[in-house]
Backbone as XML, in Angstrom:
<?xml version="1.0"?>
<chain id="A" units="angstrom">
  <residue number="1" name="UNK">
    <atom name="N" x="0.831" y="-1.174" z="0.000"/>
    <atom name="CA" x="0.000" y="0.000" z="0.000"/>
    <atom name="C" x="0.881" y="1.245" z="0.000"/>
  </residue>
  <residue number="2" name="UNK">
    <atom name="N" x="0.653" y="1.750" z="-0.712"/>
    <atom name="CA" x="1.087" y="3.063" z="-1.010"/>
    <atom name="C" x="0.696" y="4.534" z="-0.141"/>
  </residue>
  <residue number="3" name="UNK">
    <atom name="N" x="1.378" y="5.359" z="1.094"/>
    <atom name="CA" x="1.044" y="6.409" z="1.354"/>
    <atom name="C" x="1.365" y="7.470" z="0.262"/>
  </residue>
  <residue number="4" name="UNK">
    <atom name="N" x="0.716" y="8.266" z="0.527"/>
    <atom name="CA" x="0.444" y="9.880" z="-0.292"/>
    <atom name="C" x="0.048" y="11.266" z="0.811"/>
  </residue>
  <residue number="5" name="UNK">
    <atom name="N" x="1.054" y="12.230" z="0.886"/>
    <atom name="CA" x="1.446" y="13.206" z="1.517"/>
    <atom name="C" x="0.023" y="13.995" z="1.159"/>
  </residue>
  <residue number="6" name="UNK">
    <atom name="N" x="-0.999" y="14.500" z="2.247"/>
    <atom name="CA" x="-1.759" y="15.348" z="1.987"/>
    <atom name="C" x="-1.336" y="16.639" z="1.660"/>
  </residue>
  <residue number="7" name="UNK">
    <atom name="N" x="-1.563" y="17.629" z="0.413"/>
    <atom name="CA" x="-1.111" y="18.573" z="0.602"/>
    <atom name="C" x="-2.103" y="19.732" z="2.223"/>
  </residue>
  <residue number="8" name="UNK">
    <atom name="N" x="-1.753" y="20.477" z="2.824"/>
    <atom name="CA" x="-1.941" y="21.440" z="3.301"/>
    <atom name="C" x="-2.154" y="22.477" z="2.990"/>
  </residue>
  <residue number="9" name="UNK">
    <atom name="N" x="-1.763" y="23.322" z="2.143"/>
    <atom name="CA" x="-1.551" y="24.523" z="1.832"/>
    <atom name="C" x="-2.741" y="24.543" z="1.569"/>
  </residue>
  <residue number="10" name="UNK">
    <atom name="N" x="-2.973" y="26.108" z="1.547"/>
    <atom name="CA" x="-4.282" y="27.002" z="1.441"/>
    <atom name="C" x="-3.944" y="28.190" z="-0.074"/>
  </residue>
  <residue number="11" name="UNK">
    <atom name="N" x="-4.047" y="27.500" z="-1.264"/>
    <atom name="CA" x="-4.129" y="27.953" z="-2.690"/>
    <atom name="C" x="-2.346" y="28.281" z="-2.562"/>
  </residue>
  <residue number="12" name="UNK">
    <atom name="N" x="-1.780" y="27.297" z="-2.419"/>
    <atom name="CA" x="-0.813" y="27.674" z="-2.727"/>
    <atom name="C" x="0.498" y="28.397" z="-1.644"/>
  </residue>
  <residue number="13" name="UNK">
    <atom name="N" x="-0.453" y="28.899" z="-0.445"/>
    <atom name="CA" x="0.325" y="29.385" z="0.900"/>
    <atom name="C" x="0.403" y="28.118" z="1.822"/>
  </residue>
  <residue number="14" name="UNK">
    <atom name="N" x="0.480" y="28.869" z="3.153"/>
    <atom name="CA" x="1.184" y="27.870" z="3.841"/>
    <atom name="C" x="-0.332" y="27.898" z="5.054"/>
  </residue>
  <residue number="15" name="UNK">
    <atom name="N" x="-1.494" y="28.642" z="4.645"/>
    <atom name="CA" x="-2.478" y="28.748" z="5.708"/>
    <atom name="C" x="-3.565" y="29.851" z="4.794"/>
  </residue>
  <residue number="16" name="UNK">
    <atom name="N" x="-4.509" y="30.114" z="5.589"/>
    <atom name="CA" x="-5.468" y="30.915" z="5.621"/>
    <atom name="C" x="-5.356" y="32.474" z="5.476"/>
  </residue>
  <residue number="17" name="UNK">
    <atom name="N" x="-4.741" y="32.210" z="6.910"/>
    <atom name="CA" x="-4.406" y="33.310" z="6.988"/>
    <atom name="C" x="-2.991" y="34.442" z="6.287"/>
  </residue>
  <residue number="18" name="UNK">
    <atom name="N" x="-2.098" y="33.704" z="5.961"/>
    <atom name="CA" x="-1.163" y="33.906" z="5.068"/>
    <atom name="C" x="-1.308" y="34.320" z="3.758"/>
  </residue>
  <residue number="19" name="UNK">
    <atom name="N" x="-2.714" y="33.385" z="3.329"/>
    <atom name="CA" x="-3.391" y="33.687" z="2.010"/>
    <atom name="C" x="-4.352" y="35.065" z="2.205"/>
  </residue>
  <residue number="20" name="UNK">
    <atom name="N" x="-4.707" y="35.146" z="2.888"/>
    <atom name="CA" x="-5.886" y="36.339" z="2.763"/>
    <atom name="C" x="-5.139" y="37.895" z="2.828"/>
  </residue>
  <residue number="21" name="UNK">
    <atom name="N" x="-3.708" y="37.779" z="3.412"/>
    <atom name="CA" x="-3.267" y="39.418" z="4.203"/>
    <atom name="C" x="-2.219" y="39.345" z="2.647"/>
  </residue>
  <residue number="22" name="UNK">
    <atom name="N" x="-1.786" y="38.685" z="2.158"/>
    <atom name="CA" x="-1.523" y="38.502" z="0.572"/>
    <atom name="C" x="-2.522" y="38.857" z="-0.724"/>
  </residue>
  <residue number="23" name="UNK">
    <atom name="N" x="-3.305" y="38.086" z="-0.496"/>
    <atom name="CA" x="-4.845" y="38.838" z="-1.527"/>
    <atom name="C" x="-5.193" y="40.018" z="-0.769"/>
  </residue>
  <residue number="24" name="UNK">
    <atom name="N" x="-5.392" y="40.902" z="-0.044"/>
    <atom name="CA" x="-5.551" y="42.328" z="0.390"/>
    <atom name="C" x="-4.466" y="42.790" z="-0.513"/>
  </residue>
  <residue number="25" name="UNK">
    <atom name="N" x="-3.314" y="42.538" z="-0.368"/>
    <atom name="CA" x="-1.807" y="43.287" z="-0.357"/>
    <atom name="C" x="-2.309" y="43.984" z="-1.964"/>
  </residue>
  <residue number="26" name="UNK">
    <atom name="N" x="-2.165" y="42.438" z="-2.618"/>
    <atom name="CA" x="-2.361" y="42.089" z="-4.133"/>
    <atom name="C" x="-3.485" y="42.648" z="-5.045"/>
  </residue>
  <residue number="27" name="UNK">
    <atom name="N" x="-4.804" y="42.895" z="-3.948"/>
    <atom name="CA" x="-6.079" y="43.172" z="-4.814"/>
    <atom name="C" x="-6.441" y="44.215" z="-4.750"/>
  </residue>
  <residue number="28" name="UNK">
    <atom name="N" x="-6.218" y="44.935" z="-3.709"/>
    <atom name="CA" x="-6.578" y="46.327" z="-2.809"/>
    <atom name="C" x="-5.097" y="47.733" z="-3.780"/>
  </residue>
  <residue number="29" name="UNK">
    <atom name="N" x="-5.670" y="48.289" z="-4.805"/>
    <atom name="CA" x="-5.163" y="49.147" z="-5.611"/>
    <atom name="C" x="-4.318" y="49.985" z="-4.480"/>
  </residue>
  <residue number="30" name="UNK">
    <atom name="N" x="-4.818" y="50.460" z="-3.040"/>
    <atom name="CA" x="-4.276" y="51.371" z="-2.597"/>
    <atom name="C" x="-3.047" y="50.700" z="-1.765"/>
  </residue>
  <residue number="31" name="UNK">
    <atom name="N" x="-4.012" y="49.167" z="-0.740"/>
    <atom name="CA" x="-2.505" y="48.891" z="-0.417"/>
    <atom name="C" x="-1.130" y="48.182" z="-1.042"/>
  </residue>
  <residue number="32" name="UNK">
    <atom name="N" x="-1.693" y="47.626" z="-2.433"/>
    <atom name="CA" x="-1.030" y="47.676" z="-3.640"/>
    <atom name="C" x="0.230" y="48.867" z="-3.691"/>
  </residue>
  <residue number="33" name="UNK">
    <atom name="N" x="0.018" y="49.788" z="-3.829"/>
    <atom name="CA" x="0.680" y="51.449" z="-4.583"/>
    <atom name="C" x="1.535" y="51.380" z="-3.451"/>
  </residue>
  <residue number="34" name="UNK">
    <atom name="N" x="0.678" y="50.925" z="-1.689"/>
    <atom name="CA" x="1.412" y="51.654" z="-0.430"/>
    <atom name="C" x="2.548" y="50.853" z="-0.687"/>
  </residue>
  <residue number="35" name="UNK">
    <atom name="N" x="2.432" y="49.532" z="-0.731"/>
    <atom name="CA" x="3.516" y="48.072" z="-0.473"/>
    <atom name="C" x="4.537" y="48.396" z="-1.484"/>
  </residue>
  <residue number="36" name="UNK">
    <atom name="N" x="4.233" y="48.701" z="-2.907"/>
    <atom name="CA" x="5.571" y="48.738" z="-3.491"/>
    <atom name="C" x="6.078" y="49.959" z="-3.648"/>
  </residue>
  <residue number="37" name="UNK">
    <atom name="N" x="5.353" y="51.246" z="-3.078"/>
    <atom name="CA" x="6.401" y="52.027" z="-2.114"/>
    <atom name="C" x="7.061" y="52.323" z="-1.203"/>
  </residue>
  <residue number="38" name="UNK">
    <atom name="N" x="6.499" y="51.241" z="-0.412"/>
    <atom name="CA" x="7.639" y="50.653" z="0.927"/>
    <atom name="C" x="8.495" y="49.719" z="0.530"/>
  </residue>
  <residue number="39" name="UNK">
    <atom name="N" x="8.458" y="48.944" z="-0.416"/>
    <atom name="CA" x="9.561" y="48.233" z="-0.927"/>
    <atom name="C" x="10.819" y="48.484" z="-1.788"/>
  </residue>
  <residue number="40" name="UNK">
    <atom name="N" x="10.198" y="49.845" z="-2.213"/>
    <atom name="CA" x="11.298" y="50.646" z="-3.209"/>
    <atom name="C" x="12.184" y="51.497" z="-2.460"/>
  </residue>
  <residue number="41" name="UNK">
    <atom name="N" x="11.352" y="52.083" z="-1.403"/>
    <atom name="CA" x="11.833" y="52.796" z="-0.057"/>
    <atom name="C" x="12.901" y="52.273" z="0.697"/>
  </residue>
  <residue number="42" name="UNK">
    <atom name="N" x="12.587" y="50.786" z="0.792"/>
    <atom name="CA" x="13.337" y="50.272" z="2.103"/>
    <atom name="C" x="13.983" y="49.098" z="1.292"/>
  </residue>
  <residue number="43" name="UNK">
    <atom name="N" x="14.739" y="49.213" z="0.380"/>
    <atom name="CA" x="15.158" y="47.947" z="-0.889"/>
    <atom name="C" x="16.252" y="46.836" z="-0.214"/>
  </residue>
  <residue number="44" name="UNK">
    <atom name="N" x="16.804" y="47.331" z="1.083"/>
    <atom name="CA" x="17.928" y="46.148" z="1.802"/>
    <atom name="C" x="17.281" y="45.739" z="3.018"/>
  </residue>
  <residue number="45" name="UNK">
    <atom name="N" x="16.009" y="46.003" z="3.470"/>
    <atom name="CA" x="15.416" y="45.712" z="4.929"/>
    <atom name="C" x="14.671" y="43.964" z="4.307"/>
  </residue>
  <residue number="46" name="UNK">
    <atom name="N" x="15.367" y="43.286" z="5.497"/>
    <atom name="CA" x="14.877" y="41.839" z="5.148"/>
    <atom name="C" x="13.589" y="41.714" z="5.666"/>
  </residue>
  <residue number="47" name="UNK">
    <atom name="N" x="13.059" y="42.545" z="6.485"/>
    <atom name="CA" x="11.408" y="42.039" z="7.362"/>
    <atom name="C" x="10.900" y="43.031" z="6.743"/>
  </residue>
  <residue number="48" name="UNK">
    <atom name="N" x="10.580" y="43.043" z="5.064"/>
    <atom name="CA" x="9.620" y="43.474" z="4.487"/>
    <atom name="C" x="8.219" y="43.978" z="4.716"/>
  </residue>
  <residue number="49" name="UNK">
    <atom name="N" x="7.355" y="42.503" z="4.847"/>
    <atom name="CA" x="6.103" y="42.685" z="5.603"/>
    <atom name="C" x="6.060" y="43.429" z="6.562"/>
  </residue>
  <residue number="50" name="UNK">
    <atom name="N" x="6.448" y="42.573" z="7.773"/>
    <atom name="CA" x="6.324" y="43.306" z="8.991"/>
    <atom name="C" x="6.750" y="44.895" z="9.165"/>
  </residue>
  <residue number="51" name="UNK">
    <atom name="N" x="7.873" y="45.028" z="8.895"/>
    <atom name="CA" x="8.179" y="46.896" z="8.269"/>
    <atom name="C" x="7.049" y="47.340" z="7.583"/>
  </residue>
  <residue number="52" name="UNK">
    <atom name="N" x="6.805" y="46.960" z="6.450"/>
    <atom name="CA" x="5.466" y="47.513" z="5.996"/>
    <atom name="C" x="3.996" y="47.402" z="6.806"/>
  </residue>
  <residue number="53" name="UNK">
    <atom name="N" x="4.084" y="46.722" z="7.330"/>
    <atom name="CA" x="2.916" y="46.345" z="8.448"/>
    <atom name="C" x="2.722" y="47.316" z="9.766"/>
  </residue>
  <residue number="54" name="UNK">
    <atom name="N" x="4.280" y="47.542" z="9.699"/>
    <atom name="CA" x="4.322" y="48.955" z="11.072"/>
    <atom name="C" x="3.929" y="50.104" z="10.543"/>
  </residue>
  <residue number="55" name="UNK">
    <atom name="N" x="4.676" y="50.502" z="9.183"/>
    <atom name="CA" x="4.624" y="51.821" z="8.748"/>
    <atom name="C" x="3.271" y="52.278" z="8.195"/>
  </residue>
  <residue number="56" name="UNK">
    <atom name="N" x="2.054" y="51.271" z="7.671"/>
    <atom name="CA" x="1.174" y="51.523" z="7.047"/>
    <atom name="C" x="0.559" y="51.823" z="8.252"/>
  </residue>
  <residue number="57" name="UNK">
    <atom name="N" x="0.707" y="51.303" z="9.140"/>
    <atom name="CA" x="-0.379" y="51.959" z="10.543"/>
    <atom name="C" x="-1.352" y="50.860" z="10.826"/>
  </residue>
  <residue number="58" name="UNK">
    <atom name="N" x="-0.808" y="49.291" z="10.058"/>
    <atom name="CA" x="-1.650" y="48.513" z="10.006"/>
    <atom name="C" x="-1.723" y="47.467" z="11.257"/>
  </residue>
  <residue number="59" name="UNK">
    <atom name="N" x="-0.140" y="47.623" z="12.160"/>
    <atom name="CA" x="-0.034" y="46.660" z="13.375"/>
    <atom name="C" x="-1.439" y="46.321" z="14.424"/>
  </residue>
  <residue number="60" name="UNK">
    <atom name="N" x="-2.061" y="46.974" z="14.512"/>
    <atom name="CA" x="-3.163" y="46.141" z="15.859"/>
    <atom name="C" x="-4.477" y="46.408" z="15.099"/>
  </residue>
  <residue number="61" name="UNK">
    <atom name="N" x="-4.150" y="46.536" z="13.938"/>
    <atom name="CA" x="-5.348" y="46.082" z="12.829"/>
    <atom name="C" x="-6.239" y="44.330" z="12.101"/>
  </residue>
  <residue number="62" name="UNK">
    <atom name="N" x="-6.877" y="44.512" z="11.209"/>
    <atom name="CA" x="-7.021" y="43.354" z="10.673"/>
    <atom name="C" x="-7.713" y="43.702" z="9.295"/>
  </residue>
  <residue number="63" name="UNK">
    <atom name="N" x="-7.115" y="42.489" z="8.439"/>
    <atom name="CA" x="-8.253" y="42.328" z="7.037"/>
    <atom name="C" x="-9.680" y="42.317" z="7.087"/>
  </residue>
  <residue number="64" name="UNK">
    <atom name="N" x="-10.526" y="43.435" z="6.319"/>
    <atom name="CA" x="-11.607" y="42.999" z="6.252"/>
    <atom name="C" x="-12.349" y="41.808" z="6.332"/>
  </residue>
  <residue number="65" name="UNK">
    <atom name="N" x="-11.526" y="40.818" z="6.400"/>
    <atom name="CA" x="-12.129" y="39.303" z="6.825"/>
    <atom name="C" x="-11.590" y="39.036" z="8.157"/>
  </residue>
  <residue number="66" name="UNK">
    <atom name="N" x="-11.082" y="39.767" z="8.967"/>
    <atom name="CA" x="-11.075" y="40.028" z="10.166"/>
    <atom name="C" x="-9.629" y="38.858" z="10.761"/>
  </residue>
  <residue number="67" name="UNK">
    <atom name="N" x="-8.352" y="38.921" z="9.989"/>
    <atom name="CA" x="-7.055" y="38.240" z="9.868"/>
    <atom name="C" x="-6.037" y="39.212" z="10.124"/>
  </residue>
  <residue number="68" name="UNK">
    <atom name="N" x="-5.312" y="39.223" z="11.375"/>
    <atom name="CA" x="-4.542" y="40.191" z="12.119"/>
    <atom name="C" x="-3.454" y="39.962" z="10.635"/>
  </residue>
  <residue number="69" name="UNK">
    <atom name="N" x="-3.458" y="41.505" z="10.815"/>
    <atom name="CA" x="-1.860" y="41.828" z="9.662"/>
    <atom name="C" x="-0.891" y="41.382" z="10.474"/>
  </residue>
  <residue number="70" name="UNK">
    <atom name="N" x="-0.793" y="40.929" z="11.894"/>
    <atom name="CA" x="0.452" y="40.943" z="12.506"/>
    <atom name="C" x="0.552" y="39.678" z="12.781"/>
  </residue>
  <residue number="71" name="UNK">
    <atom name="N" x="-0.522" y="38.643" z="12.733"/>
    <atom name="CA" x="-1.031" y="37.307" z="13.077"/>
    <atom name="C" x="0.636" y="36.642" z="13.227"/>
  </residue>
  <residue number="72" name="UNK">
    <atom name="N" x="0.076" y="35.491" z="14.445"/>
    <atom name="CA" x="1.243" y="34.481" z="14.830"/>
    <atom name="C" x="1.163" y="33.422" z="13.557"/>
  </residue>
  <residue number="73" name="UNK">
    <atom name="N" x="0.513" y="33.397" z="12.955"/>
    <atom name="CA" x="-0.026" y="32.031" z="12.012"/>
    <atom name="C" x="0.527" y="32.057" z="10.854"/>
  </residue>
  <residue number="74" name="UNK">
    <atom name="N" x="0.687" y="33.831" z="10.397"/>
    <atom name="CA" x="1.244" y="34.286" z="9.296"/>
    <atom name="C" x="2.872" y="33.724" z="8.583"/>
  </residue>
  <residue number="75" name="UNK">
    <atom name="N" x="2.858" y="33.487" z="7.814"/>
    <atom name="CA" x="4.313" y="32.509" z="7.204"/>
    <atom name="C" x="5.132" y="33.918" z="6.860"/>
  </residue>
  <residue number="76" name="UNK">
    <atom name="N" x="5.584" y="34.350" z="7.357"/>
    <atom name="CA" x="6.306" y="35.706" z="7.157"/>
    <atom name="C" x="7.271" y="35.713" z="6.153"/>
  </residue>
  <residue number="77" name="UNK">
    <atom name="N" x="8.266" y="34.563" z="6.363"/>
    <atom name="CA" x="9.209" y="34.562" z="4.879"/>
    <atom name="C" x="8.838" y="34.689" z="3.702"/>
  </residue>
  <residue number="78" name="UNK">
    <atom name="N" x="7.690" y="33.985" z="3.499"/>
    <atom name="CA" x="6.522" y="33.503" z="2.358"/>
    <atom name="C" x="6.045" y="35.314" z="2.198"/>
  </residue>
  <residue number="79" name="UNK">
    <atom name="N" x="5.895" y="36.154" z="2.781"/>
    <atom name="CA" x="5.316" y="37.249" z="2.789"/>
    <atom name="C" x="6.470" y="38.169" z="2.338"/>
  </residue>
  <residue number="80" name="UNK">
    <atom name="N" x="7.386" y="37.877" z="2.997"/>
    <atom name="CA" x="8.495" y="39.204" z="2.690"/>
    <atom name="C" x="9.093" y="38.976" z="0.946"/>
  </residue>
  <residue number="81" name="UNK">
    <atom name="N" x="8.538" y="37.174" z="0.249"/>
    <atom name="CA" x="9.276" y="37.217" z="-0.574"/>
    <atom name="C" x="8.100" y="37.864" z="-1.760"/>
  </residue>
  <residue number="82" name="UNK">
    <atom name="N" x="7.013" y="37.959" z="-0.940"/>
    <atom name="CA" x="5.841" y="38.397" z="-2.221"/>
    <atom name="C" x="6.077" y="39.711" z="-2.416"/>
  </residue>
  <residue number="83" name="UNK">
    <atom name="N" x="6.613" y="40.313" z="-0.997"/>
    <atom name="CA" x="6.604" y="41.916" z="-1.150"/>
    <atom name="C" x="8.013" y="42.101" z="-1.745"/>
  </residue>
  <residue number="84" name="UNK">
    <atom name="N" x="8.666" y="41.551" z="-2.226"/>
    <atom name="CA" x="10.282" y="41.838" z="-2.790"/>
    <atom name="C" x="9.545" y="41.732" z="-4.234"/>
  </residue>
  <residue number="85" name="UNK">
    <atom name="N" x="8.344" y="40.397" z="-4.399"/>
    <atom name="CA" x="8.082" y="40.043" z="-6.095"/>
    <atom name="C" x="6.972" y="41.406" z="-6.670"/>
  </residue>
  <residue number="86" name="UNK">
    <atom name="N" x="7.046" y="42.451" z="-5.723"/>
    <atom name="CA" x="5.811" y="43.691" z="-5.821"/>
    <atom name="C" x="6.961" y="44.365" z="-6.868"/>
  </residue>
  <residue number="87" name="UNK">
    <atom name="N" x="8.094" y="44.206" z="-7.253"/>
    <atom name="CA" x="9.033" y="45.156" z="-7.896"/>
    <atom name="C" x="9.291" y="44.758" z="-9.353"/>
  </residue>
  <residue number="88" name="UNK">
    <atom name="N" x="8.729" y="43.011" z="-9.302"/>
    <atom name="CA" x="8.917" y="42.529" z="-10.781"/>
    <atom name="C" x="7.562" y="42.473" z="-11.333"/>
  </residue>
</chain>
């Protein structure tokens, strides 16, 4: 008998919540414009997200689907590398 590895991921992330503060980033025109002017801004800072997460004023906030921008759950590497891919 053969095992087979369930995938996990949530479209491709590593969770839910990882996926949803990513589709805001991505879909939302304004925090779109904000993110890859904090990324052009701050081009050698490795904690992308989270830097951008302070500066937007977004820390003790949440996504309209009610998913802390600052969440423990959040895959942060996975995040800082989307906000580096906001430049290509």
């Amino acid at each position: 008998m053969t095992t087979s590895k369930v995938k996990t991921d949530y479209n491709g992330w590593k969770n839910r919540q990882t996926w949803n503060v990513a589709l805001w980033i991505n879909n939302d025109y304004g925090l779109y414009q904000s993110a890859k002017e904090y990324v052009q801004s701050h081009p050698k800072e490795r904690k992308l997200y989270a830097g951008f997460v302070k500066w937007a004023g977004l820390s003790d906030t949440s996504t309209p689907d009610n998913i802390k921008w600052n969440g423990s759950k959040l895959d942060y590497k996975r995040l800082n590398e989307m906000m580096r891919d906001l430049l290509n």
